[in-house]
C-alpha positions in Angstrom: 45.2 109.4 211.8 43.7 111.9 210.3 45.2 115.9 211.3 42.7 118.3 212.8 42.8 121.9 211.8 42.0 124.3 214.8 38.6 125.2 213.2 37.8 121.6 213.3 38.5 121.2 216.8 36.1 123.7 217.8 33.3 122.4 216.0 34.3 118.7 217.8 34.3 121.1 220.5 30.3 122.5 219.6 29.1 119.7 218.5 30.0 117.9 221.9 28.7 120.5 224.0 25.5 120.7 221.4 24.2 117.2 221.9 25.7 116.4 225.3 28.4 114.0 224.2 31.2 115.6 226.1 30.5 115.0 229.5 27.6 112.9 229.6 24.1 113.7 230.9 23.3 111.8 233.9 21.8 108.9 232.7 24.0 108.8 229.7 27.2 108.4 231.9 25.4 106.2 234.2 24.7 103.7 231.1 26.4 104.8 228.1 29.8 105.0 228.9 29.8 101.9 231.3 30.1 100.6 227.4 33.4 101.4 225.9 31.7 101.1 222.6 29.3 103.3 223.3 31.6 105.9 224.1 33.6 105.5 221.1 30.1 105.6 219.2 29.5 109.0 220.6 32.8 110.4 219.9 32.2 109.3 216.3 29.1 110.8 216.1 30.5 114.0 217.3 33.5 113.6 214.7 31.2 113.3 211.9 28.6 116.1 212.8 32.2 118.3 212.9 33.6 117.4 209.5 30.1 117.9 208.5 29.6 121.2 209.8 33.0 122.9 208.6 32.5 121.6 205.4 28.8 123.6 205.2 27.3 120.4 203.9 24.7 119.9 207.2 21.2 118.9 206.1 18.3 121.0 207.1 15.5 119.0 206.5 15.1 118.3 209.9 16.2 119.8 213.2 19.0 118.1 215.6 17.3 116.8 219.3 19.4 118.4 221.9 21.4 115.6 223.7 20.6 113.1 221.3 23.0 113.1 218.5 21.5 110.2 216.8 18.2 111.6 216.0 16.1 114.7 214.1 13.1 116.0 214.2 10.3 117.2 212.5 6.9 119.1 213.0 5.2 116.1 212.8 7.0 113.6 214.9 7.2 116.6 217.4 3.6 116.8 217.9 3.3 113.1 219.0 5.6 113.5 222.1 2.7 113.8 224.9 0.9 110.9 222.7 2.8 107.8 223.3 1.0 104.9 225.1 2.7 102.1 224.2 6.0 100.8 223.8 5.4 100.3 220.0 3.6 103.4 219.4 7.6 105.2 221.2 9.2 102.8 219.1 7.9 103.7 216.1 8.6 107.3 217.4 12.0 107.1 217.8 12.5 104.8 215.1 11.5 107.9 212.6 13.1 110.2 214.5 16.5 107.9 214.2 15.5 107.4 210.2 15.3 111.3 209.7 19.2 111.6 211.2 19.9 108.2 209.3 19.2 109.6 205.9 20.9 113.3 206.7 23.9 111.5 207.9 23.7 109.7 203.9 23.1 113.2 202.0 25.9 115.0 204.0 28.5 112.3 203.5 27.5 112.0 199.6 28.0 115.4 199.6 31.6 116.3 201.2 34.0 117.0 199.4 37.2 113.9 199.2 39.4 116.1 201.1 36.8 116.2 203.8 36.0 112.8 203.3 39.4 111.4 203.7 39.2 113.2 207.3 36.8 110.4 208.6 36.9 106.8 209.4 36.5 104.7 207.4 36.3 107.3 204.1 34.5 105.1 202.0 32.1 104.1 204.3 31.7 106.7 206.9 27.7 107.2 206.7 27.3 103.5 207.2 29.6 103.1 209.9 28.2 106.4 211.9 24.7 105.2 211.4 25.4 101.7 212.6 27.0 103.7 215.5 24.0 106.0 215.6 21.5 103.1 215.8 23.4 101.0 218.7 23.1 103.9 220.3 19.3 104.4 220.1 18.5 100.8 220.7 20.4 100.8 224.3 20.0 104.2 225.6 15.9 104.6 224.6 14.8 101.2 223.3 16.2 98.5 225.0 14.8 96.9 228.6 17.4 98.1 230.4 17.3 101.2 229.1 17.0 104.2 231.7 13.3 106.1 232.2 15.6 108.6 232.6 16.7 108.9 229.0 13.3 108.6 227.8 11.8 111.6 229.8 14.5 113.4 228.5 14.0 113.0 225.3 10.3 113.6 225.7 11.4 116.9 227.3 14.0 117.6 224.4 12.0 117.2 221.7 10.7 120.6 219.8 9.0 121.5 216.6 11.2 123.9 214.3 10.6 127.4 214.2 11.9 129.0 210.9 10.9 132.3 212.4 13.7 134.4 213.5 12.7 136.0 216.7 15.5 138.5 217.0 14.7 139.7 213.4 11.1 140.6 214.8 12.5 142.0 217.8 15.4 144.3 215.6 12.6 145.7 213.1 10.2 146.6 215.7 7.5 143.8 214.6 4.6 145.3 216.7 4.8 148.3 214.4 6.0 146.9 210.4 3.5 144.1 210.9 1.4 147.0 210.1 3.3 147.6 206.9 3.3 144.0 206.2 -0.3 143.4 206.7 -1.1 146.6 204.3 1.7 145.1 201.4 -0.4 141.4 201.8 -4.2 142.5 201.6 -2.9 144.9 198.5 -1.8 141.8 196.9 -4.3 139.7 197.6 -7.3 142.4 196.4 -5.6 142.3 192.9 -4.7 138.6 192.4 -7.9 137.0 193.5 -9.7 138.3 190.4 -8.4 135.2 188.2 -10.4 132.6 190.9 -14.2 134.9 189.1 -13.8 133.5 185.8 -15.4 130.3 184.2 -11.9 127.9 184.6 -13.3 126.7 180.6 -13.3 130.4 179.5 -10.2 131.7 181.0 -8.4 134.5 178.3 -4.4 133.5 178.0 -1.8 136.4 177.9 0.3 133.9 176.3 0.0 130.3 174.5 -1.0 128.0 177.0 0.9 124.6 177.3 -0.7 121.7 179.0 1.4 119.1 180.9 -0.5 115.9 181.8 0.7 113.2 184.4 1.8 109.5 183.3 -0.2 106.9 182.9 -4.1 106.1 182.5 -6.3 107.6 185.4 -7.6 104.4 187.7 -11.0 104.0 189.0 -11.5 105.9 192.4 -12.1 103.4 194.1 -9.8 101.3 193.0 -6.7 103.7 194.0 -8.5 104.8 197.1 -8.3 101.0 198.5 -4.5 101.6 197.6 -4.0 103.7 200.3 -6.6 102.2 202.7 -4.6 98.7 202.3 -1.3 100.0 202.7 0.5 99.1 206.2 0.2 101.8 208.5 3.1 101.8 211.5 1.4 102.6 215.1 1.8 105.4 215.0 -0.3 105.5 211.8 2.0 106.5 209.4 1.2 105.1 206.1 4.3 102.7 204.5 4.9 103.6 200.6 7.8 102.0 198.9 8.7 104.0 195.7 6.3 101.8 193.2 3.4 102.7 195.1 4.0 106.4 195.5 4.4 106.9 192.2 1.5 104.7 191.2 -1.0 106.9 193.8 0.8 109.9 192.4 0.6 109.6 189.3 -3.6 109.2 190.0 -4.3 112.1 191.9 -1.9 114.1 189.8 -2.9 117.2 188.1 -3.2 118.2 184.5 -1.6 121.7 184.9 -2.1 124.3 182.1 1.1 126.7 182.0 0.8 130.1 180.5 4.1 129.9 178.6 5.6 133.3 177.4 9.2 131.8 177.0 12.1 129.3 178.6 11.6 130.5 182.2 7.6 128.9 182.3 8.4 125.7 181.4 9.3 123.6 184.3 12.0 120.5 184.5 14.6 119.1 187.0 17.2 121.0 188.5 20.7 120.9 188.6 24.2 122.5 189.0 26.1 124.0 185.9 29.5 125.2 186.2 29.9 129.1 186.5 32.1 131.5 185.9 32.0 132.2 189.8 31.2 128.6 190.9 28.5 126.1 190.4 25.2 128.2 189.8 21.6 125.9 190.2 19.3 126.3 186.7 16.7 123.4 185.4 16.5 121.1 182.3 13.6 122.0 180.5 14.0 119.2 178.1 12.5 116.8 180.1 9.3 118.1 182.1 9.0 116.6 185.9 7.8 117.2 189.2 9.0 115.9 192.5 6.8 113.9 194.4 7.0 113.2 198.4 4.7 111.5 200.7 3.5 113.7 204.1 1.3 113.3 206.5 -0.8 115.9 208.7 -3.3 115.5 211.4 -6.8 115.9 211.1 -9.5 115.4 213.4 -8.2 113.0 215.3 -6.5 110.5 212.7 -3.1 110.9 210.5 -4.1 111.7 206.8 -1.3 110.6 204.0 -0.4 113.6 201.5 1.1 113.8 198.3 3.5 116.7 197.3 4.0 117.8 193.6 7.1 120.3 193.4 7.3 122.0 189.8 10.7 123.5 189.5 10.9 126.8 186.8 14.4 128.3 185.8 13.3 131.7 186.8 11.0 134.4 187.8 11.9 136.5 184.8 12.5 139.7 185.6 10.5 142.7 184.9 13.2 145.5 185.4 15.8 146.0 187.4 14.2 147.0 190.5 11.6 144.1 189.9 11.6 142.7 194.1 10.4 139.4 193.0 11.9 138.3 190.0 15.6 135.9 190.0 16.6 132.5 190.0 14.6 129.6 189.9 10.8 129.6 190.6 8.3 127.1 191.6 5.3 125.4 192.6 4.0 123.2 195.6 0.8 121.2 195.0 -0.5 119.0 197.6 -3.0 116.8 198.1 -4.4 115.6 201.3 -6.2 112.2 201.2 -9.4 111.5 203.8 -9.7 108.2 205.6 -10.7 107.1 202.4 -8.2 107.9 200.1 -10.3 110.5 198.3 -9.2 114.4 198.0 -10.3 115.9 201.3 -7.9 119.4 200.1 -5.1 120.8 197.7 -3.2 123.7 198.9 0.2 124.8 197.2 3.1 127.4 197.7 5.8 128.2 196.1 9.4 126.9 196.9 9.7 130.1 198.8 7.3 129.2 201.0 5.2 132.2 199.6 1.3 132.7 198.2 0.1 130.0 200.5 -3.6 129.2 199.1 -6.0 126.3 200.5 -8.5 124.8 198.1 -11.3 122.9 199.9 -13.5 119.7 198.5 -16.9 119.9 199.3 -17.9 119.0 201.7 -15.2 120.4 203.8 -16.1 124.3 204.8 -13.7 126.9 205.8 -14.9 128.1 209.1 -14.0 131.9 210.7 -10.5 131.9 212.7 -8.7 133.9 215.0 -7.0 135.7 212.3 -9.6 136.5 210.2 -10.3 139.9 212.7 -7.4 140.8 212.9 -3.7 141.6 211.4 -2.5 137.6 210.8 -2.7 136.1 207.5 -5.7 134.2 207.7 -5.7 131.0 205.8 -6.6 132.1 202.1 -9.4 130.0 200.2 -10.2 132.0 196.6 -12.3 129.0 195.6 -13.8 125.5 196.7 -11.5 122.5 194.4 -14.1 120.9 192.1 -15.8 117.4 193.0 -14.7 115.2 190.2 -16.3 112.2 189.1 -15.2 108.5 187.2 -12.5 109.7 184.7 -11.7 113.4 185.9 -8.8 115.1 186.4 -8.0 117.9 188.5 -6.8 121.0 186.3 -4.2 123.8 187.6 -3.8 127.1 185.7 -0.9 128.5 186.3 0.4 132.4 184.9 2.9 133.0 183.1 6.4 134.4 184.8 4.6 134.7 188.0 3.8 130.7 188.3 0.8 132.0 189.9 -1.9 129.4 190.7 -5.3 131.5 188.8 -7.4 129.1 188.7 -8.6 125.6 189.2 -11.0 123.4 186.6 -11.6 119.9 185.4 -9.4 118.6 182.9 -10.8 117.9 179.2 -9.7 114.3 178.2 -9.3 114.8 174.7 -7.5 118.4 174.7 -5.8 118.8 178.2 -5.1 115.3 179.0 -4.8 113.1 175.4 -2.7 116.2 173.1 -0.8 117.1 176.5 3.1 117.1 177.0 3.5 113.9 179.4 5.5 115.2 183.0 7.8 112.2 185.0 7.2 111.9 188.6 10.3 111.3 190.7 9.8 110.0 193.8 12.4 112.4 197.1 10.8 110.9 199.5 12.0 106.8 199.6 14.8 105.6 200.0 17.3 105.8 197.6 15.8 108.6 196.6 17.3 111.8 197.7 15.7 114.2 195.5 17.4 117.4 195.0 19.5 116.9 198.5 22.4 115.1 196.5 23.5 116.7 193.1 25.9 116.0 190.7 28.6 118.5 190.4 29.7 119.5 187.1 33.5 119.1 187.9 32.9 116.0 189.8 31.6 115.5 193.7 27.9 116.0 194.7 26.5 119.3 196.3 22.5 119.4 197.5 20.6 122.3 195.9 19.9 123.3 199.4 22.6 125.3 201.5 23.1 124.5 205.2 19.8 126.6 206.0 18.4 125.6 203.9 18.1 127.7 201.1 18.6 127.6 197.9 21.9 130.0 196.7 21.8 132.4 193.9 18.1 132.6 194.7 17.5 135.4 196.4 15.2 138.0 196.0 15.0 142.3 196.6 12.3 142.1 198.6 14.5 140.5 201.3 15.2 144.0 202.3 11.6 144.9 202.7 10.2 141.9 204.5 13.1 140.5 206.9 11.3 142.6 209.7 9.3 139.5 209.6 11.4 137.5 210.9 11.8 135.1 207.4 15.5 134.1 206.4 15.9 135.4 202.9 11.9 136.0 202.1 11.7 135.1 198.3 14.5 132.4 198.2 13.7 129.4 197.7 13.7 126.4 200.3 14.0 123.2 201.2 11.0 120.9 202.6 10.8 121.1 206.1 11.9 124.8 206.2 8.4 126.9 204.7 7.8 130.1 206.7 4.2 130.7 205.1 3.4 134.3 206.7 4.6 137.4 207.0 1.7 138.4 209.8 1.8 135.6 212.6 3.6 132.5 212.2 2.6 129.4 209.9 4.7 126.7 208.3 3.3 124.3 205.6 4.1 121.4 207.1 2.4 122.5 210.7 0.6 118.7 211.4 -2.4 120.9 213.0 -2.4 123.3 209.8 -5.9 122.3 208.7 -7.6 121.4 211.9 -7.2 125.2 212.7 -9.5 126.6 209.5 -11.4 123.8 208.4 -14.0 121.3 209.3 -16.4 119.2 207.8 -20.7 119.2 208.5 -21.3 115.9 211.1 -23.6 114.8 208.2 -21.0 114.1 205.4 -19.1 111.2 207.9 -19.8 108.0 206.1 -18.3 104.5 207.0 -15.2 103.5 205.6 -15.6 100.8 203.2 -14.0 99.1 200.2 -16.8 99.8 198.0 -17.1 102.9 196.2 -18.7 105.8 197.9 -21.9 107.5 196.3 -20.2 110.4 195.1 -17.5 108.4 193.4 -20.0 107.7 190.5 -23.2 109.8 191.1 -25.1 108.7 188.1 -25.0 105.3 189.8 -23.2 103.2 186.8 -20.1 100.7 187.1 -16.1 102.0 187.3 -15.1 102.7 184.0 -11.4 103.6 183.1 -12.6 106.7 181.2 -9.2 108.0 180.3 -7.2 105.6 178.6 -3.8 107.2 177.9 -0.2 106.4 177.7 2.8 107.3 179.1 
C-alpha cells in the first residue's frame, strides 16, 4: 500500500470535493455506487488526479468538467452543448470530451516522476488502468440505456468554455481605467509595424540575409488535396478524422515557404527541448534540424465545422536588445494557421505567437472583413494588414518573417526556383494524433520526462518584463509562452485563438462567391482554364 503524505491527502481531499466524487451527486449515488466497481473507479480517479496534482505535472490543454472526473473540455466541444439532437451526435460529444481527459491522463503519467509513480496502482500501467476506469465510467453514467437523464442534464449544465482571463487581475488594476493605457500602448504598435504589409512582397529590403525554409515534399494539384479533406470521415458531429499520414500529407500542401530574416542563432527555428542547467532543466531548441509542429483544429463558420491546420515555429530566443528590453527572453515563436472552406481550399491564415501575442487575420478573396463592434471603440478589433494572395496550379504561399522580432511583415507567392527549389527543407511533426504528444512529453536530460508546458500552462524560464506592465489585463504572465488551448489574444476585451465563433464575428463572404461543392476543380483553381499540372516537382 502505498503511504500518503498529509499534502497528498488534501489534494485526495480537493480533488474529491472538485469533481463530486466524495459524496456523490444525486444521480451518481443513485447509480454509480449501486456498482462497487464504480465506486472504486471513482476513488481511483480521484487518487490519480491527486498524485498528479502534487507532483505539478497536471495538463492544461484542456479544462476539467465539474463533477465529471472522466472528462475535459475545450472551446470547441463547449460550444456544441445546446446542439445535440441525437444520441450519436452526444455520443460523439462525450466521446471527445472523454478522449481529451484520456490523452491528459497519458502525458501526466509519462511525465511523473518514479517516486510519484510508484505511489499508484499499478505503477507501470497506471494511465491505462485509470482510463479504462475513466471510460466504464462514461459509458454507464452518460452513455448507456440505463443511464440517468439526470446525469446528462448535468453535464449539459457543467459544461463551460475556458476563460484564460483572470478576472480578479482586471478587478485589482482598476481595468475600466488601464484599458485606457493598454489601448494607447496597442494602436502605438500597431501604427509603426503595419508599414512592412505597403511594400511589393517581391521587393522587400532585408536588414539581414534572408534564409528560406520550404516544406517537404512536391506541392499536389488543388484539387487533388482538396478532395483529401472532402473524402475524409467526418464524426456527427462533423469533426473531420486524420490519422497522422494524412495530416502530414495535407500539411505538408498547404504549408508555407517562410522567408526568415536571419541575423544569428536565435532566428532560426527547430524543435525544443530540455538541457540540463546549472539551476535545473532550462527549455532551448535544436537548430540543427529545422521543423514545425503541426495540429489539426477545427472552428465554426457559417453554419458548418471547417478543419484547420496549425504550423508552430519554435525560435531559441527573442534576443535581447538591452537590458530593460520588455520583450526579449527565452524562446520565441510563430503560429500559422490555415483554415480550409467546405472545399478544402484556403478560406484564411491568421498566426500568433506562442505567447498568444500580435494576433493578425489574413483573408482570401473572396472573404471580406466587415466593421465590428470593436472597431469604435477601445477593444482590439480583429487586425487584417493585408488580403492573403489567391494562388494558382503550382503556388505556394510565402511568409516573411523579421529578424529577432519573428514578426510576420509580409505575405507573397513563393518563387519555385529560388524560394522553393534552393530552400532549406523544414520536417513536419504531427502533436495532434495519437502517439503523438508533441511537446507535452519531453525527455529529461537526467532521465524521466517533463512537458515544456508547466501546470498553467506556460512555458518556464520564458517570461517576459512587460508582465509588469500588462497583468492589469487580466493575462497570466503576458509575453510567456503557452500551450494550445490557453492563448489570451487581447489586452482590450477578451479573445482566445481557438474561440470556434472567432471568425464568424469579423468576416463574411459576398452571397455570390457560394458555389456547389464538387470533386472537380473549381474555376479559380486553374483560371487560364488548362489541366492540373504538378508544377513544383521537389524533393524532400
Amino acid at each position: 500500500m502505498p503511504v500518503w503524505s498529509p499534502v497528498r491527502l488534501g489534494g485526495l481531499v480537493l480533488f474529491g470535493l472538485l469533481t463530486g466524487c466524495a459524496a456523490g451527486p444525486d444521480w451518481r449515488s443513485e447509480m454509480a455506487f449501486r456498482d462497487p466497481l464504480n465506486a472504486r473507479c471513482l476513488e481511483r480517479l480521484t487518487a490519480f488526479d491527486a498524485v498528479v496534482a502534487d507532483a505539478g505535472v497536471s495538463d492544461a490543454g484542456a479544462a476539467r468538467v465539474a463533477g465529471f472526473p472522466y472528462l475535459r473540455v475545450d472551446r470547441l466541444l463547449a460550444s456544441f452543448d445546446d446542439e445535440l439532437d441525437t444520441p450519436a451526435a452526444f455520443a460523439d460529444w462525450v466521446t471527445r470530451m472523454r478522449e481529451l481527459d484520456g490523452e491528459a491522463r497519458v502525458i501526466e503519467a509519462a511525465n511523473l516522476p518514479a517516486s510519484d509513480r510508484h505511489a499508484l496502482s499499478p505503477p507501470s500501467g497506471a494511465a491505462a488502468a485509470v482510463n479504462a476506469c475513466a471510460t466504464r465510467l462514461m459509458e454507464r453514467e452518460l452513455l448507456a440505456e440505463q443511464g440517468t437523464g439526470l446525469a446528462r442534464e448535468r453535464l449539459r449544465a457543467a459544461v463551460e468554455a475556458p476563460d484564460h482571463y483572470l478576472t480578479w487581475r482586471r478587478a485589482l488594476g482598476l481595468y475600466p481605467l488601464s484599458r485606457l493605457g493598454l489601448a494607447v500602448g496597442y494602436n502605438r504598435w500597431k501604427a509603426g509595424y503595419l508599414e512592412t504589409f505597403e511594400a511589393p512582397f517581391a521587393t522587400m529590403p532585408a536588414e539581414a540575409p534572408l534564409v528560406r525554409y520550404a516544406p517537404p515534399g512536391r506541392l499536389r494539384e488543388a484539387a487533388v488535396a482538396a478532395r483529401w479533406l472532402r473524402e475524409a470521415p467526418r464524426s456527427p458531429l462533423g469533426f473531420v478524422e486524420l490519422d497522422r499520414e494524412a495530416l502530414l500529407r495535407l500539411a505538408a500542401h498547404h504549408a508555407p515557404v517562410f522567408l526568415v530574416e536571419t541575423r544569428g542563432h536565435d532566428d532560426r527555428f527547430g524543435a525544443p527541448y530540455w538541457f540540463a542547467g546549472p539551476e535545473g532543466p532550462l527549455p532551448l531548441v535544436d537548430t540543427t534540424r529545422p521543423v514545425a509542429d503541426v495540429r489539426l483544429s477545427h472552428t465554426r463558420f457559417e453554419g458548418e465545422l471547417l478543419a484547420q491546420l496549425v504550423y508552430t515555429l519554435w525560435f531559441p530566443a527573442r534576443t535581447r536588445q538591452g537590458a530593460l528590453d520588455l520583450l526579449g527572453g527565452r524562446l520565441d515563436g510563430l503560429v500559422w494557421r490555415v483554415t480550409l472552406d467546405e472545399r478544402g481550399r484556403p478560406l484564411i491564415h491568421d498566426s500568433i505567437h506562442p505567447c498568444g501575442c500580435y494576433h493578425l487575420f489574413f483573408p482570401v478573396p473572396p472573404l471580406e472583413r466587415v466593421a465590428v463592434a470593436a472597431d469604435a471603440d477601445l477593444r482590439e478589433a480583429p487586425l487584417t494588414p493585408t488580403e492573403a494572395p489567391r494562388l494558382v496550379a503550382g503556388q505556394r504561399l510565402a511568409v516573411r518573417v523579421a529578424a529577432v522580432s519573428h514578426f510576420v511583415e509580409n505575405l507573397g507567392v513563393a518563387e519555385p526556383r529560388v524560394d522553393v527549389a534552393e530552400a532549406r527543407r523544414y520536417a513536419l511533426e504531427a502533436v495532434s494524433t495519437p502517439p503523438d504528444h508533441g511537446r507535452r512529453s519531453l525527455a529529461l536530460p537526467g532521465g524521466g520526462r517533463r512537458s515544456l508546458y508547466g501546470p498553467e500552462g506556460l512555458v518556464s524560464h520564458t517570461g517576459r518584463l512587460e508582465r509588469f506592465l500588462l497583468w492589469p489585463s487580466g493575462i497570466l504572465s503576458p509575453g510567456a509562452m503557452r500551450q494550445w488551448g490557453t492563448h489570451a489574444t487581447v489586452f482590450v476585451g477578451r479573445r482566445h485563438f481557438d474561440d470556434p465563433r472567432l471568425f464568424e464575428a469579423a468576416f463574411e463572404r459576398p452571397a455570390s462567391s457560394f458555389a456547389a461543392t464538387s470533386d472537380t476543380a473549381a474555376p479559380d483553381d486553374h483560371p487560364r482554364g488548362e489541366s492540373p499540372t504538378l508544377q513544383e516537382e521537389t524533393r524532400p
